[in-house]
N, C-alpha and C positions, 0 to 999 in steps of 0.2 A: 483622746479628745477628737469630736467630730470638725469639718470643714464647720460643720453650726457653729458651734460652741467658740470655735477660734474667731468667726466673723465678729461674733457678739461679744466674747471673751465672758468670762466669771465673772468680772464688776460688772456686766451688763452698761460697759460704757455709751455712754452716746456717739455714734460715727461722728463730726462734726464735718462738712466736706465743703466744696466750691465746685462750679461749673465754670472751666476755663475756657472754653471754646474760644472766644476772642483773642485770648493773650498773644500767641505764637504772631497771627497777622498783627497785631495791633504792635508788638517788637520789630517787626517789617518794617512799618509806616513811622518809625522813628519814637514810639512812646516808649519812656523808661519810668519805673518807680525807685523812689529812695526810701530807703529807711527813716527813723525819727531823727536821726541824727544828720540826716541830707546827704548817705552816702548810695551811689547806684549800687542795688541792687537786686538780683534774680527775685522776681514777682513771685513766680512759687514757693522761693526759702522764706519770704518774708510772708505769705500763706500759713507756711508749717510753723513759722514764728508767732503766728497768733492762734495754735490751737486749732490747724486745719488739717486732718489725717486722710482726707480722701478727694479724689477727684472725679468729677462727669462730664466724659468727654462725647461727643456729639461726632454722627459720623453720616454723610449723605452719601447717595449714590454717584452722579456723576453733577458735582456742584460747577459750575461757571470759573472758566479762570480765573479770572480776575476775582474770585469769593466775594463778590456783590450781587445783590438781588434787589430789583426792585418790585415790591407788593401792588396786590391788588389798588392801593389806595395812592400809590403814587411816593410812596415813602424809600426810600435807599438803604437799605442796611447792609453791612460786612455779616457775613458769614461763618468768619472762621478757619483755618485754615483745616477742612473737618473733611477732606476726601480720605482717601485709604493712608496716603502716603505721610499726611498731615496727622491723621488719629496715630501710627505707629510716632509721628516723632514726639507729640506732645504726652504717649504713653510712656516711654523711653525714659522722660527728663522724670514722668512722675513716680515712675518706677526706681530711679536714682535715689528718692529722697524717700523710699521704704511707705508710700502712699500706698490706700488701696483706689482700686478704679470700679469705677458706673459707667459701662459704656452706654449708649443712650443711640439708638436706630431712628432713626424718623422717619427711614423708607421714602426718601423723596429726591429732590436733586436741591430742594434750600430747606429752610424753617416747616416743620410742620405745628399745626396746634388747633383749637376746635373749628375753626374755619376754614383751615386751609388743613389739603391730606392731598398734595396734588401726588399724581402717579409719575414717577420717574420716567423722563423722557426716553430711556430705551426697553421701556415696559410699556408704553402707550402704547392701544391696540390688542393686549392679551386679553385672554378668556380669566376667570375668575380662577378658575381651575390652574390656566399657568399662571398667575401669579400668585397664586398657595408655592407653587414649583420656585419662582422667581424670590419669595421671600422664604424660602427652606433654603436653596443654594446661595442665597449673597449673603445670609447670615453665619451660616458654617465657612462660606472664603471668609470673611473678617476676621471671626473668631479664627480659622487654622493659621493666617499670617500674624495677630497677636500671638500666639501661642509657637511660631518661627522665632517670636523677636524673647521666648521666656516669658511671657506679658501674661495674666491668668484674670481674669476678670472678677473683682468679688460679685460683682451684680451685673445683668444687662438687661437693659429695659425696651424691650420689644413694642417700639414707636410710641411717640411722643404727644400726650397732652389727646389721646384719645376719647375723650368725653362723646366727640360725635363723629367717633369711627375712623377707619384711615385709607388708602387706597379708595378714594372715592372718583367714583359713584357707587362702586360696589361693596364696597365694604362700610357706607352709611349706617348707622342705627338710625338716623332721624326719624324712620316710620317701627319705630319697636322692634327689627325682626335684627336681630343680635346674630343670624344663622352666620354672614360669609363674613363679617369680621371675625366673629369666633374660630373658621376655619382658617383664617390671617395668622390669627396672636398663635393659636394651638401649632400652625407650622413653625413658626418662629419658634414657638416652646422648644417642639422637637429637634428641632435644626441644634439652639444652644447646648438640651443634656444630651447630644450626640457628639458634642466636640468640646464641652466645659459640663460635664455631668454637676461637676458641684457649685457651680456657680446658680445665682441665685434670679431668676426670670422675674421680673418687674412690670408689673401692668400700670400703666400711668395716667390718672385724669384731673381735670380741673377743678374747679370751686370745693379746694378741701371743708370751708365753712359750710356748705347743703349738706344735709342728711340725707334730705331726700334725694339729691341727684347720686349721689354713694350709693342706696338703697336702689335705686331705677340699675343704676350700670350694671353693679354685683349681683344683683339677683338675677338679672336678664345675661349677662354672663357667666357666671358660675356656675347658677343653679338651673336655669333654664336649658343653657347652653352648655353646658358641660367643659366651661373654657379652662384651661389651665394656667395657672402664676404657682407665683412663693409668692410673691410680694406684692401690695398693693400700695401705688404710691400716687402723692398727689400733689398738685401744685395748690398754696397758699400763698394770697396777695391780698393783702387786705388794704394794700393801695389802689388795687387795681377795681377792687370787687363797690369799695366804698366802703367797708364797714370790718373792724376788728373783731367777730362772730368767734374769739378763740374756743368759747364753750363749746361751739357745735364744732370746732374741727374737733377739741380732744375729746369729742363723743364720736367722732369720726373713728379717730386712733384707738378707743378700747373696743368700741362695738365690731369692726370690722373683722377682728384676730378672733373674739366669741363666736361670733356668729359663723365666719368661714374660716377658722384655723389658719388664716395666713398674718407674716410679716406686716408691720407697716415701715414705711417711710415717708420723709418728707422730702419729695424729689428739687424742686423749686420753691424757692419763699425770696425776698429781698423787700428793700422798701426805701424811702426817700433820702440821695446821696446827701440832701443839705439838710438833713435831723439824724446825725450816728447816735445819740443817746436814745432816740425815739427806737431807733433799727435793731440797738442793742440789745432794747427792753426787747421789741419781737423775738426778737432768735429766741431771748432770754426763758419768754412766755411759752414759747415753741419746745425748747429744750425739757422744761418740768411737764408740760401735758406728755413728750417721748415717754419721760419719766414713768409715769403712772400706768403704762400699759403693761400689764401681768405678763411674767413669765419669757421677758427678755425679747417681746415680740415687735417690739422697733426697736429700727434700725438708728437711722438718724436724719440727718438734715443735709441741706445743700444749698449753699450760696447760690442763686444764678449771677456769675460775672461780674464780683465783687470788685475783681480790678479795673473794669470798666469808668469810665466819668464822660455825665453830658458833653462834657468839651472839646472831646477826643473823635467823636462818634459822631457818623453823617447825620444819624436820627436823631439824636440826641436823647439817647436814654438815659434815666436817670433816677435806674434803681441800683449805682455798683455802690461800692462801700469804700472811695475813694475821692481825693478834692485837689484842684488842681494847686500845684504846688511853682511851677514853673512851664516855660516854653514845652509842652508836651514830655511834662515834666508829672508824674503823680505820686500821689503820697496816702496810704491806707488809713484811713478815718479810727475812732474808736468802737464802730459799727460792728467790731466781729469781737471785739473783749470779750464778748459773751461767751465765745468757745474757750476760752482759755481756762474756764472754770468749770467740770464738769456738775449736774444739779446734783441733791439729795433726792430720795425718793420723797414723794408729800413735802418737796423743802420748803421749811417755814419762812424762807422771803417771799412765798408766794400764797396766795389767797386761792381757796378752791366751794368749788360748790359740790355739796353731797347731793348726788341725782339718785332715785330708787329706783334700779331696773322694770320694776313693774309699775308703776305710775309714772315715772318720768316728770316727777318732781322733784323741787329742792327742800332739805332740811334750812328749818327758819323758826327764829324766836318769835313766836305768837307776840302778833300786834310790836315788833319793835320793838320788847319792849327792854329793860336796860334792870330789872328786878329779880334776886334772887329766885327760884323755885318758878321763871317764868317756862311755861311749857313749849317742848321743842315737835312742830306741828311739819306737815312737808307742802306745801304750796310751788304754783308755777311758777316759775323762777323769771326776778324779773332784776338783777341785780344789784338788789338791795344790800345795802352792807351787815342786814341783821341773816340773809343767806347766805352768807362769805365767811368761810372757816379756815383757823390757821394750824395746821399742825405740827408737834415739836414734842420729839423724842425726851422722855422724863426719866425711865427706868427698863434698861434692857430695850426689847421692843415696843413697849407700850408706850403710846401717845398721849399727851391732853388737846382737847381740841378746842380752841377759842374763837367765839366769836368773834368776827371784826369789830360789830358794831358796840357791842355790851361790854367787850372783855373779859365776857365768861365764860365757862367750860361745858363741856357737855356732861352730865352726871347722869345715872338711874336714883330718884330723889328717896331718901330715907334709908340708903345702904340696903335698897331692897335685894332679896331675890329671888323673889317671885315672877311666873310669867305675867307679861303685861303690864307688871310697875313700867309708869312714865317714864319718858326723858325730859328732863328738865335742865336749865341754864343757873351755875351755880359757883362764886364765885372759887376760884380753885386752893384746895387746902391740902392736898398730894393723898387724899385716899383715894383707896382701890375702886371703888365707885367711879372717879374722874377720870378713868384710866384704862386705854383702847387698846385692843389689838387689832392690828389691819391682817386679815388673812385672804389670800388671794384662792381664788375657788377653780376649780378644773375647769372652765368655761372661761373664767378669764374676768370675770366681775368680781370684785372683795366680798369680803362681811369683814363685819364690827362688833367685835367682842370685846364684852366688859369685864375687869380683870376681880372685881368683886364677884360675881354673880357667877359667869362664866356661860351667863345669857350672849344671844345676838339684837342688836338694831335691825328693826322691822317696823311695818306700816300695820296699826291697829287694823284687826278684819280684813287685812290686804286692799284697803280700804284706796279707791285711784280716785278719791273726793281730795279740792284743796280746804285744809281746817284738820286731816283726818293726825290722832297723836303720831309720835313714833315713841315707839315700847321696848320692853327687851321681851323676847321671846328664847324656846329653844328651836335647835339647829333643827334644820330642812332645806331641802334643794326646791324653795317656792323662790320667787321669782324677787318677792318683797320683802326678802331677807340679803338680795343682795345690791352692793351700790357701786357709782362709775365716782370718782373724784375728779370735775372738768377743771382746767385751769380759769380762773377769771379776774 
């Protein structure tokens, strides 16, 4: 078994993990958490008691004593206790309790993220050139003093929330030209398979809901740029951003492993401390989109700073997954239940939209409508409950697939099997006609084969018009034979 295989394991579990960087200072400053039953106890055991197997631990260059920083904007935040000496103790504790670790670089001396990439104050003043040299040697010291204390990193993620570059002013993308951040991230690459060969290099950016900002970054880095990852990871806030977009991130999460052959993950997500059933459903929704990406290719999720609460905090942040229970006293909300369950693949508590890789529509009951024999057409998806499908294992592999909104199945109508008999919506009677197989294809998009016929689901004439049928057809590597299931 490879270092792969063991990260991901054979049930392709979900990582489920947390960003603790607060903790250690915030047990400084007198904060304790209890258990349900109001007894003190160690905030990490009661982490791994809700289903949390991994940690992301945050590491700066040369951070401020006192681990406060005040921002551009006049705001106060703690830090961390996230210098060298700080990242080995809170490695240590989470090494005790058989976690795996994300170390997380930010290349700075506080927080990095897309505004802010300040250059660490005993790097101000290098040439672009030494700080390639600057970020190849402080990344191999970090990793050789982990690697002192037995500490082996499953993943590290070479600087933080990069969307618009890091070491700035030079290492900007803001004007297109991807050239010296690429030469940044590729030292870093190097620097980690030179002292953690099989650990796993993390490229990190924001607004996981944009497709098109994914699109802009990856292709100007990857493909243009010849940059180097495993993994590509992203922060998702749909607190932050204004809008629950899950569709577009879990088009984020398959398209990005088709397209470029790497990992994903979800480095960052969290969401409002006073709604844990609203936070739960997120993870929850986050977890089954992990799900659906072929061939074991995410990884998993990360709390940012679940033990955290407004109350505690100079800023008053108030995305942890915690409520105040007493005098700096806290107590972990239902907000992470979600990990304690790991999904089903397509799990039928959850609704998905069938997208056509080559049209980049959804599967939909023509006109709404709620009728036998009604025709299954592919339109823009605008999420309507007549394009919201439930899937749920009937026999061996095969699925039936129901509409939300009719309560019907998806069929090929008249037990055809022929190419081009329709798909139609029909109410379910357990034949072979009603009944899918999901096959995931070398690229990383499904097909839909029907267990009568032993046709696939296709767009009539590869037809990219909304109205146009979906058919069964036979197998081909065309574009409109294969589909994304987003979560929604």
């Amino acid at each position: 078994m490879t270092k792969d295989d063991r990260t991901k394991t054979a049930e392709n579990r979900i990582i489920c993990g947390a960003d603790i960087g607060w903790m250690s200072q915030m047990e400084k400053e007198g904060i304790k958490w209890v258990n349900d039953q109001g007894v003190v106890t160690d905030p990490l055991v009661l982490l791994k008691d809700k289903g949390v197997t991994a940690v992301r631990l945050r590491v700066f260059v040369k951070p401020p004593s006192d681990f406060k920083w005040t921002k551009p904007d006049g705001t106060v935040v703690i830090l961390g206790f996230a210098d060298t000496a700080g990242l080995i103790y809170s490695a240590r504790r989470a090494k005790a309790l058989g976690m795996k670790i994300l170390l997380d670089f930010h290349y700075s001396d506080h927080f990095a993220d897309p505004s802010i990439q300040d250059v660490p104050g005993e790097w101000e003043g290098a040439t672009p050139k030494e700080l390639e040299k600057y970020v190849y040697d402080y990344t191999a010291y970090i990793l050789k003093r982990l690697l002192e204390e037995g500490i082996y990193p499953e993943w590290v993620q070479t600087g933080n929330e990069l969307s618009h570059g890091m070491l700035f002013p030079s290492g900007s993308n803001t004007t297109n030209d991807f050239t010296q951040l690429t030469r940044y991230l590729n030292s870093a690459y190097d620097a980690v398979k030179s002292v953690c060969p099989d650990s796993k290099v993390v490229t990190h950016i924001t607004h996981g809901g944009s497709i098109d900002h994914f699109e802009w970054f990856f292709s100007n880095f990857l493909t243009v740029c010849k940059g180097k990852t495993d993994v590509i990871g992203m922060s998702y806030y749909p607190y932050w951003m204004g809008a629950n977009d899950i569709e577009n991130m879990t088009f984020n999460l398959n398209e990005l492993p088709a397209k470029y052959g790497k990992d994903v993950m979800i480095c960052e997500t969290g969401d409002n401390e006073n709604d844990p059933s609203g936070t739960c459903h997120l993870l929850k929704q986050e977890m089954w989109a992990l799900k659906t990406v072929a061939h074991n290719r995410a990884i998993g999720i990360f709390y940012w700073e679940p033990e955290a609460n407004s109350a505690v905090l100079p800023d008053g942040y108030t995305l942890g997954a915690t409520r105040l229970v007493g005098d700096k006293t806290l107590q972990f909300t239902s907000a992470l239940d979600a990990f304690e369950t790991q999904p089903l693949f397509l799990d039928p508590a959850c609704c998905f939209e069938i997208q056509n890789c080559s049209s980049r529509k959804a599967l939909n009951v023509q006109g709404g409508s709620f009728d036998n024999r009604a025709i299954i057409e592919q339109y823009g998806f605008d999420r309507w409950d007549s394009q919201k499908w439930i899937f749920e294992k009937v026999d061996g592999n095969y699925y039936k697939i129901t509409n939300k909104n009719s309560g019907k199945v998806l069929e090929i109508g008249d037990m055809s099997t022929a190419a081009n008999a329709v798909c139609i919506q029909y109410e379910y009677n357990g034949g072979w006609n009603q009944m899918w197989e999901i096959i995931a294809t070398a690229e990383g998009p499904y097909k839909i084969r029907n267990r009568n016929s032993g046709l696939y689901l296709g767009i009539l004439d590869a037809s990219m018009y909304d109205g146009a049928w979906c058919v069964q057809m036979a197998d081909s590597n065309s574009a409109h034979l294969r589909w994304f299931f987003l979560v929604t």
